[in-house]
Predicted model as a PDB file, atoms N, CA, C, CB and O in Angstrom, pLDDT in the B-factor column:
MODEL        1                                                                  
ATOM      1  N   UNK A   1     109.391 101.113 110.070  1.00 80.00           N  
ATOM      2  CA  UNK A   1     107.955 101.262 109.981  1.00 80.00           C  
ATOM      3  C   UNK A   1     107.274  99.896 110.025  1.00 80.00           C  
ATOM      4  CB  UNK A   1     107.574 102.013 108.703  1.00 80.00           C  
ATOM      5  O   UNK A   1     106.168  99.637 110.499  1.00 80.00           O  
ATOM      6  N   UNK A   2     108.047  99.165 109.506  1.00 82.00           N  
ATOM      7  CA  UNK A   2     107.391  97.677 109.390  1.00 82.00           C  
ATOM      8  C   UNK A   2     107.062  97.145 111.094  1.00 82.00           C  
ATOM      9  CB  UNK A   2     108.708  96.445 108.485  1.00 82.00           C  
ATOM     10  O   UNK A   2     106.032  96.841 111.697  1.00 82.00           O  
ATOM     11  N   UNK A   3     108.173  97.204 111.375  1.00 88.00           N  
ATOM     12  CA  UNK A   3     108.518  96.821 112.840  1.00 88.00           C  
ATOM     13  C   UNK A   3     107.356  97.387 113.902  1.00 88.00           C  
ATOM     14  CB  UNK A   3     110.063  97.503 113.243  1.00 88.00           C  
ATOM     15  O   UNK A   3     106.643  96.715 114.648  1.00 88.00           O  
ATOM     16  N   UNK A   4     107.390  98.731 113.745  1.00 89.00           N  
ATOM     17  CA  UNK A   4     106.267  99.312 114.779  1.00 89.00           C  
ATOM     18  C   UNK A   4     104.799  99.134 114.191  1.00 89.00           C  
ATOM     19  CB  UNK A   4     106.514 101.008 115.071  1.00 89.00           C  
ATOM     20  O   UNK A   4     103.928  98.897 115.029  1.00 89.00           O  
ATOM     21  N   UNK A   5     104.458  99.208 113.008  1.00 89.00           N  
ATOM     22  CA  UNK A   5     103.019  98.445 113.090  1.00 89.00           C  
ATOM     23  C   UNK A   5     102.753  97.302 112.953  1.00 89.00           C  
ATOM     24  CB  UNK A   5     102.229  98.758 112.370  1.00 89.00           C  
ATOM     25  O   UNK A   5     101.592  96.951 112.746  1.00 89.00           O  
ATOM     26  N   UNK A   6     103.905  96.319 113.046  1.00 89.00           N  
ATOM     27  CA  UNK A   6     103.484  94.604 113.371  1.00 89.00           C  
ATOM     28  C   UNK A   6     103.268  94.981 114.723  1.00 89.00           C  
ATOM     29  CB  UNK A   6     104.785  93.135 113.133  1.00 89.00           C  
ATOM     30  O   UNK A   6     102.124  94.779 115.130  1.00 89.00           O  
ATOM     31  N   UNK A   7     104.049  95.460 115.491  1.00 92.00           N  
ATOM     32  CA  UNK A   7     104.044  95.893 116.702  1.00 92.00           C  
ATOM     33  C   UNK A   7     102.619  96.490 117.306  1.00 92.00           C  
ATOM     34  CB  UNK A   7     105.080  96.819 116.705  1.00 92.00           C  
ATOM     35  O   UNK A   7     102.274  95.927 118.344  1.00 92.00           O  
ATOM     36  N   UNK A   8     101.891  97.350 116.916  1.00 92.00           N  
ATOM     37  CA  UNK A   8     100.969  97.911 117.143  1.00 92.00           C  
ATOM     38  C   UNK A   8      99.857  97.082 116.983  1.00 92.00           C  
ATOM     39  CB  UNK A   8     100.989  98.909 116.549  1.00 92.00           C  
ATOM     40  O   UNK A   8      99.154  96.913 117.980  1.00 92.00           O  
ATOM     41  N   UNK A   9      99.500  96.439 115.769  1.00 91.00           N  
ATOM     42  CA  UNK A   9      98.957  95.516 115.678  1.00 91.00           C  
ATOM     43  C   UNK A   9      98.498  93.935 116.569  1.00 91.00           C  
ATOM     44  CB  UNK A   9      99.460  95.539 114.890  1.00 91.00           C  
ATOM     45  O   UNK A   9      97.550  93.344 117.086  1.00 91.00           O  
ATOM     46  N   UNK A  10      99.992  93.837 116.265  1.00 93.00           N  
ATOM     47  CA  UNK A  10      99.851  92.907 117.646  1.00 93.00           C  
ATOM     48  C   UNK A  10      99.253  92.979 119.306  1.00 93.00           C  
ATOM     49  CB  UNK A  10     101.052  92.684 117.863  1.00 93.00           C  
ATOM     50  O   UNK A  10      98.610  92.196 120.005  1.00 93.00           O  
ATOM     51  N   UNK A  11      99.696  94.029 119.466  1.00 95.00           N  
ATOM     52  CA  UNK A  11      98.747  94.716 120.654  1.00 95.00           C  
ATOM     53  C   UNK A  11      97.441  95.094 120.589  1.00 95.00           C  
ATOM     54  CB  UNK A  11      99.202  95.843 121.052  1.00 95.00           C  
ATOM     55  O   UNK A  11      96.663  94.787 121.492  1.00 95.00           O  
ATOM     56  N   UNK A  12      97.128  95.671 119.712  1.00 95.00           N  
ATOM     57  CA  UNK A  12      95.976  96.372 119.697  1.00 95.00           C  
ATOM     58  C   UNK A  12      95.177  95.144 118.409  1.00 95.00           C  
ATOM     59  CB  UNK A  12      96.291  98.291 119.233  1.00 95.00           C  
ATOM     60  O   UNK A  12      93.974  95.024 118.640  1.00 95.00           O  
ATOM     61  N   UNK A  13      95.394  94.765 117.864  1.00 94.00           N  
ATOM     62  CA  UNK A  13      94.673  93.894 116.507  1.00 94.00           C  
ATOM     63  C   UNK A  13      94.025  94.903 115.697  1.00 94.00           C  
ATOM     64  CB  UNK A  13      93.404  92.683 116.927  1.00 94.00           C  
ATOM     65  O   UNK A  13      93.011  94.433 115.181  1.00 94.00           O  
ATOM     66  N   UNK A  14      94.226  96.087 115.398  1.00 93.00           N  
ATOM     67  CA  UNK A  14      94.405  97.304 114.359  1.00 93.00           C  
ATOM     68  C   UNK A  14      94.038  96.728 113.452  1.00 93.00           C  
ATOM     69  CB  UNK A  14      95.697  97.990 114.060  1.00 93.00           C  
ATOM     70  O   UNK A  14      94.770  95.739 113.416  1.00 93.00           O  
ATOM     71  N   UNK A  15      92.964  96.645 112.180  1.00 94.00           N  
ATOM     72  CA  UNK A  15      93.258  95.995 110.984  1.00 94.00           C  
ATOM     73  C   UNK A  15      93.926  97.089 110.232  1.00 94.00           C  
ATOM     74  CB  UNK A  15      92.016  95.370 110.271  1.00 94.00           C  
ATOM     75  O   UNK A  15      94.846  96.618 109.562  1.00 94.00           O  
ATOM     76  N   UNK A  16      93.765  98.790 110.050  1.00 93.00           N  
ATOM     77  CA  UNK A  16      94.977  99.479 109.318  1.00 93.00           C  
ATOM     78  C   UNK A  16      96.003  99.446 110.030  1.00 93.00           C  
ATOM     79  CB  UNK A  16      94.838 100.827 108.952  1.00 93.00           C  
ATOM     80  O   UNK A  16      96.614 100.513 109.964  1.00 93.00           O  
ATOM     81  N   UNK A  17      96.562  98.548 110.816  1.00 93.00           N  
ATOM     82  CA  UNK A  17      97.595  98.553 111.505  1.00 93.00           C  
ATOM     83  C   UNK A  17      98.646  97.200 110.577  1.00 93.00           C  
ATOM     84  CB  UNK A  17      97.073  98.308 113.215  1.00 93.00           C  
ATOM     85  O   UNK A  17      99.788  97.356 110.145  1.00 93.00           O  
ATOM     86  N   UNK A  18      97.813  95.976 110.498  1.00 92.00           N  
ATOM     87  CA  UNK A  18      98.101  95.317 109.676  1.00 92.00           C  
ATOM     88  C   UNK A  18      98.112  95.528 108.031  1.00 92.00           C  
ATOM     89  CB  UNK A  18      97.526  94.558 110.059  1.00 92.00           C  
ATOM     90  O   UNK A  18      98.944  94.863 107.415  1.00 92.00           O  
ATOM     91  N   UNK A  19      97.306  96.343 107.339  1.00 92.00           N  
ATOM     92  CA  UNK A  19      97.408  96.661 105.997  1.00 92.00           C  
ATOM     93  C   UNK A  19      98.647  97.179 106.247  1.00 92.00           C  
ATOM     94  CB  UNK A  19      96.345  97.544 105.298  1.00 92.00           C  
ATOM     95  O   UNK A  19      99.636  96.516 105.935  1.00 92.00           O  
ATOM     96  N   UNK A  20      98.760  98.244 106.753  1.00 92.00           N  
ATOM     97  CA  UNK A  20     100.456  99.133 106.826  1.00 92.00           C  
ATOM     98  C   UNK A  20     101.462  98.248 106.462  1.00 92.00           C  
ATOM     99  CB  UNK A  20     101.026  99.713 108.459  1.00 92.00           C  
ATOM    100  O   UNK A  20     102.293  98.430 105.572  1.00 92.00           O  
ATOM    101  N   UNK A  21     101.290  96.746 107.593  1.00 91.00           N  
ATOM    102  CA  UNK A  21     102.413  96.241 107.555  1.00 91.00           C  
ATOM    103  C   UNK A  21     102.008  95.715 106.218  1.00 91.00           C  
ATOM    104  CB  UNK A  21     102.888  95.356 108.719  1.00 91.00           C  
ATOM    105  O   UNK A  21     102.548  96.402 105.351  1.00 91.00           O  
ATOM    106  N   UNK A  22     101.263  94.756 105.705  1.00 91.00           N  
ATOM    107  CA  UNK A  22     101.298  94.077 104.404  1.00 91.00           C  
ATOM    108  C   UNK A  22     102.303  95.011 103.463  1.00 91.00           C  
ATOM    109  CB  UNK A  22      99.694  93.930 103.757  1.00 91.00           C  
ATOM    110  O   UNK A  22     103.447  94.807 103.057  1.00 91.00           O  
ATOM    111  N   UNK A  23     101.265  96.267 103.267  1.00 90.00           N  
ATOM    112  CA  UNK A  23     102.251  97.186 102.182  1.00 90.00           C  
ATOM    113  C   UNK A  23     103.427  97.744 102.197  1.00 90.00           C  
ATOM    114  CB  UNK A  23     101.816  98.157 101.867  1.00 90.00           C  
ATOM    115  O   UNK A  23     104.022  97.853 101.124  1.00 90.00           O  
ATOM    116  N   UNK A  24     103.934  98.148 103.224  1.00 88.00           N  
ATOM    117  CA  UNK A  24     105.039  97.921 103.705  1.00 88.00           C  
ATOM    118  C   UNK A  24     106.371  96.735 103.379  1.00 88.00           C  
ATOM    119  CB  UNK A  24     104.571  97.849 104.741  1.00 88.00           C  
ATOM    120  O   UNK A  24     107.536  96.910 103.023  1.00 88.00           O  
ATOM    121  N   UNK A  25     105.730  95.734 103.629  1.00 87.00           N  
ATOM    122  CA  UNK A  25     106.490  94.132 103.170  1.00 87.00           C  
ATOM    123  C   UNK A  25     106.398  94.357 101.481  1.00 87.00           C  
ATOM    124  CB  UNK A  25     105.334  92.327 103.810  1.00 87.00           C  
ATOM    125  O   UNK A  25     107.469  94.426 100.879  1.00 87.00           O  
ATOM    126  N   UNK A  26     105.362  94.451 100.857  1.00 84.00           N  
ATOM    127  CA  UNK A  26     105.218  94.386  99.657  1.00 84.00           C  
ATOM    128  C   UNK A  26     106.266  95.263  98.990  1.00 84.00           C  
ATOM    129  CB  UNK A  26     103.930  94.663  99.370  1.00 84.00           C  
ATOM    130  O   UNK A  26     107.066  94.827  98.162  1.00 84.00           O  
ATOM    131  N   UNK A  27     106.212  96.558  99.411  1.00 81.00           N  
ATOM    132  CA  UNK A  27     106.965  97.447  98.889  1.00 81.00           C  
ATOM    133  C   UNK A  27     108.420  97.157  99.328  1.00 81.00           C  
ATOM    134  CB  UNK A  27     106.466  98.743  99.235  1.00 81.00           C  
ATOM    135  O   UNK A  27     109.235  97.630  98.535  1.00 81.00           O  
ATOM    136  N   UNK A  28     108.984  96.481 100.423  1.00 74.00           N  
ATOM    137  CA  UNK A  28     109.943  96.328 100.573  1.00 74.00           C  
ATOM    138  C   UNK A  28     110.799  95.359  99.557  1.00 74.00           C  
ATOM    139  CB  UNK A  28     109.849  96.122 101.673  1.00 74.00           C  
ATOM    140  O   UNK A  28     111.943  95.624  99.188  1.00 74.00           O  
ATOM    141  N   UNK A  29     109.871  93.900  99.068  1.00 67.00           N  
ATOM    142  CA  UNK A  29     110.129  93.447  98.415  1.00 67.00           C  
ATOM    143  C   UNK A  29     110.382  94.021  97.146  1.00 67.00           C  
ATOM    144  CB  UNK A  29     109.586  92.785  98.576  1.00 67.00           C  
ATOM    145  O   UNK A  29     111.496  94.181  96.647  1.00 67.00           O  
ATOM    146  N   UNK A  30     108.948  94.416  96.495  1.00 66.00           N  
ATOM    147  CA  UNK A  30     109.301  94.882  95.312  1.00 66.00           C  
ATOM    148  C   UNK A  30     110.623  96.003  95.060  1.00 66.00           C  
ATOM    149  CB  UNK A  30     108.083  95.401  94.904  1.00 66.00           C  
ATOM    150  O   UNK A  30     110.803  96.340  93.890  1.00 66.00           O  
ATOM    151  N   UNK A  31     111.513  96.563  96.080  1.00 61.00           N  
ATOM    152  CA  UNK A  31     112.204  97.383  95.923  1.00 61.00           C  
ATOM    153  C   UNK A  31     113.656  96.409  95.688  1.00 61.00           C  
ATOM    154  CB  UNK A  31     112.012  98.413  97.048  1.00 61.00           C  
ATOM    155  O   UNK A  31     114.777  96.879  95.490  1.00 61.00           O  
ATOM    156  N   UNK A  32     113.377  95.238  95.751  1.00 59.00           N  
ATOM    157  CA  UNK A  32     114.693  94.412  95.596  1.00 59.00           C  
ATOM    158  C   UNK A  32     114.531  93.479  94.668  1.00 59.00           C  
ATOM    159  CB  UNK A  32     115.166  93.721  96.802  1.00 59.00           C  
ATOM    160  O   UNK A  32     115.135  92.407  94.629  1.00 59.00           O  
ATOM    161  N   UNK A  33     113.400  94.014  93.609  1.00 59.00           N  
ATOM    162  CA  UNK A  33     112.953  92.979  92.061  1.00 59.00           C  
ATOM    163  C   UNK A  33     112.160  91.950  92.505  1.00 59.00           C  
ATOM    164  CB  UNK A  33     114.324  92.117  91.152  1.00 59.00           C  
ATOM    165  O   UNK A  33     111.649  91.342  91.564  1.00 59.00           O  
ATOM    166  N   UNK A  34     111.817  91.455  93.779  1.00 53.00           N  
ATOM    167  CA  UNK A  34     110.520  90.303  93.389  1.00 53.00           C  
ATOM    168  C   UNK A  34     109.546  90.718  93.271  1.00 53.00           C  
ATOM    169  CB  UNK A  34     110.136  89.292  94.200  1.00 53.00           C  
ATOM    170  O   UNK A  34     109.350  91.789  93.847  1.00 53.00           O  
ATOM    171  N   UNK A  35     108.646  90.236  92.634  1.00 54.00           N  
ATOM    172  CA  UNK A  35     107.593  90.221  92.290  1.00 54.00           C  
ATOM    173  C   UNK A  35     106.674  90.149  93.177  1.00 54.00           C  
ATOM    174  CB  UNK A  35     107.514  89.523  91.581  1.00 54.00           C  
ATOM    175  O   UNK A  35     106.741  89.104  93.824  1.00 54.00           O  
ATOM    176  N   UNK A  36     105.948  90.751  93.431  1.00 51.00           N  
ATOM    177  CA  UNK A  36     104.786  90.787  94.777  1.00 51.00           C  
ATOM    178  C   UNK A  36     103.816  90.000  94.603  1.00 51.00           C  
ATOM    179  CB  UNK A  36     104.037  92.112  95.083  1.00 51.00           C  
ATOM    180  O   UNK A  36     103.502  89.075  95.351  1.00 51.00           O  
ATOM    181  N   UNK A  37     103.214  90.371  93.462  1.00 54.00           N  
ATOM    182  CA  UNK A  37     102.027  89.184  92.868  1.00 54.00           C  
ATOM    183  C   UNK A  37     102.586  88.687  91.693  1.00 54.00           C  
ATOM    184  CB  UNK A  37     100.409  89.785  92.437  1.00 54.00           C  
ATOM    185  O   UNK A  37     103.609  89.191  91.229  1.00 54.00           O  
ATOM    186  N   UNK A  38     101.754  87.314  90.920  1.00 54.00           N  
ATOM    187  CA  UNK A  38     102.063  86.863  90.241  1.00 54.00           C  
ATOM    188  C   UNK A  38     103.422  85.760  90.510  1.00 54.00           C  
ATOM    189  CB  UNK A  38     102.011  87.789  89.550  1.00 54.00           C  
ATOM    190  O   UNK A  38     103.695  85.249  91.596  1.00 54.00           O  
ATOM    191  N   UNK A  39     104.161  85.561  89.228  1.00 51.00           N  
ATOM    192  CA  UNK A  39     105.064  84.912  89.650  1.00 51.00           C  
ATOM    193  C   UNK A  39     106.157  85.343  90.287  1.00 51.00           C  
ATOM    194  CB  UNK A  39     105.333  84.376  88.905  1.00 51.00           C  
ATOM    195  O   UNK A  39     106.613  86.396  89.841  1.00 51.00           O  
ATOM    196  N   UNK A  40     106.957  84.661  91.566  1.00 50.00           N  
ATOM    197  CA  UNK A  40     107.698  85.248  92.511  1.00 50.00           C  
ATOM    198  C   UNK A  40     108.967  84.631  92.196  1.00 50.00           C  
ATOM    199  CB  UNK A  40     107.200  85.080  93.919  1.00 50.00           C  
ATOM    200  O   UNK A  40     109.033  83.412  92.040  1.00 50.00           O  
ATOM    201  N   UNK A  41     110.007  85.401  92.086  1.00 52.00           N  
ATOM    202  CA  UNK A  41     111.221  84.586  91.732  1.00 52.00           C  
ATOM    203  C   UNK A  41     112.055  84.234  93.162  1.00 52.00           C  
ATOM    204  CB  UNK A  41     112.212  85.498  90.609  1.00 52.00           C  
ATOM    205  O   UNK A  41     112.052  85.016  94.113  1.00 52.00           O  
ATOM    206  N   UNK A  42     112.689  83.087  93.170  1.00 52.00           N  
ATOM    207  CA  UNK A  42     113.649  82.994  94.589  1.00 52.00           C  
ATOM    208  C   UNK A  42     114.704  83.772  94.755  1.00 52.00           C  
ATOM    209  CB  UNK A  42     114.276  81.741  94.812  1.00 52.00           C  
ATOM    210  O   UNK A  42     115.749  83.920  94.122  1.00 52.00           O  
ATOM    211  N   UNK A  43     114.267  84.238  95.696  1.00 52.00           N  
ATOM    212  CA  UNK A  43     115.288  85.314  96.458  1.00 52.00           C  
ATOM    213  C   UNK A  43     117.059  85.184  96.096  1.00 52.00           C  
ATOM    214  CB  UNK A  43     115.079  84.993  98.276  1.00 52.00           C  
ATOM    215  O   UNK A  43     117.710  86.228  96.053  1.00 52.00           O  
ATOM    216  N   UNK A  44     117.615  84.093  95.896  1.00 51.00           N  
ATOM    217  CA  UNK A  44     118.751  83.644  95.421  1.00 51.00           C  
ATOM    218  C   UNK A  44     118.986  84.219  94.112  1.00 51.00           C  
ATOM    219  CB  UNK A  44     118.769  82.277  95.416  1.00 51.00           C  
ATOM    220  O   UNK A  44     120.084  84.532  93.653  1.00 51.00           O  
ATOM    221  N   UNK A  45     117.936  84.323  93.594  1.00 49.00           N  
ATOM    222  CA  UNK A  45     118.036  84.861  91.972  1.00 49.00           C  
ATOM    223  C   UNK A  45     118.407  86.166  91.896  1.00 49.00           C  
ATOM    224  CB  UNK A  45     116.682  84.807  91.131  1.00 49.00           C  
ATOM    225  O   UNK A  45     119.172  86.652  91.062  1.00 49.00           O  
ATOM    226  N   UNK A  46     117.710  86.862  93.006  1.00 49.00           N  
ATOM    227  CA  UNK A  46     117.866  88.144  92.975  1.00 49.00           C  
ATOM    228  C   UNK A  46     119.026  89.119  93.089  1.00 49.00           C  
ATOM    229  CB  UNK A  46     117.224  88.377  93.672  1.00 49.00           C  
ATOM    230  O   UNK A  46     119.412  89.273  94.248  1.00 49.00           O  
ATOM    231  N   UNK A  47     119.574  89.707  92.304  1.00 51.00           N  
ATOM    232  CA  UNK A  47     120.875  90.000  92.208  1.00 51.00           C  
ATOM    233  C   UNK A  47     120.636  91.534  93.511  1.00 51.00           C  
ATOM    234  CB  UNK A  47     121.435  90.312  90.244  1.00 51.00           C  
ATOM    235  O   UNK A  47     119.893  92.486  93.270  1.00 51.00           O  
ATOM    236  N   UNK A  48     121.498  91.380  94.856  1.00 52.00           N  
ATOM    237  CA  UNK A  48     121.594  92.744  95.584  1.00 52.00           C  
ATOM    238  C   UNK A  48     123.282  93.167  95.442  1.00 52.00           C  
ATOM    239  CB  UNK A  48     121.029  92.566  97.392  1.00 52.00           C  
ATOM    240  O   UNK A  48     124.365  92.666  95.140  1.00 52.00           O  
ATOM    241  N   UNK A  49     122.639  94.516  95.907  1.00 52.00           N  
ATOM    242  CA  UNK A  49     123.989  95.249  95.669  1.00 52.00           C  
ATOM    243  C   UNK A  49     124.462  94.600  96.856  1.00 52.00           C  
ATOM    244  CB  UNK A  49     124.084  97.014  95.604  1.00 52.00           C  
ATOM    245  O   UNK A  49     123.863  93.898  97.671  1.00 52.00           O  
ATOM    246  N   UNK A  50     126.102  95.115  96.766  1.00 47.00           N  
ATOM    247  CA  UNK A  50     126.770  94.712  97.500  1.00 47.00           C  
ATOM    248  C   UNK A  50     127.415  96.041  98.646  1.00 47.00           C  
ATOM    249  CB  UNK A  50     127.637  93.935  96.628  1.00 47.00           C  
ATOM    250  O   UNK A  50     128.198  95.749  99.551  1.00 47.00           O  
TER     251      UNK A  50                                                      
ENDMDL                                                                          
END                                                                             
């Protein structure tokens, strides 16, 4: 999903084309413990499964 509305966006300059992607990224992150806003921890810290 990320992929096709950077995608769309880029073509077209969509601004809900770009929110999608923001929240999208956001939520992707936050699904692997960083912090979206506020303080952001380095990715190294972040313990992923294996």
């Amino acid at each position: 999903m990320r992929d096709f509305s950077w995608t769309y966006f880029a073509k077209t300059g969509d601004v809900d084309a770009y929110l999608l992607y923001k929240e999208v990224c956001a939520s992707d992150l936050s699904e692997v413990g960083i912090e979206v806003e506020g303080e952001v921890e380095p990715f190294d810290a972040v313990q992923t499964e294996s």
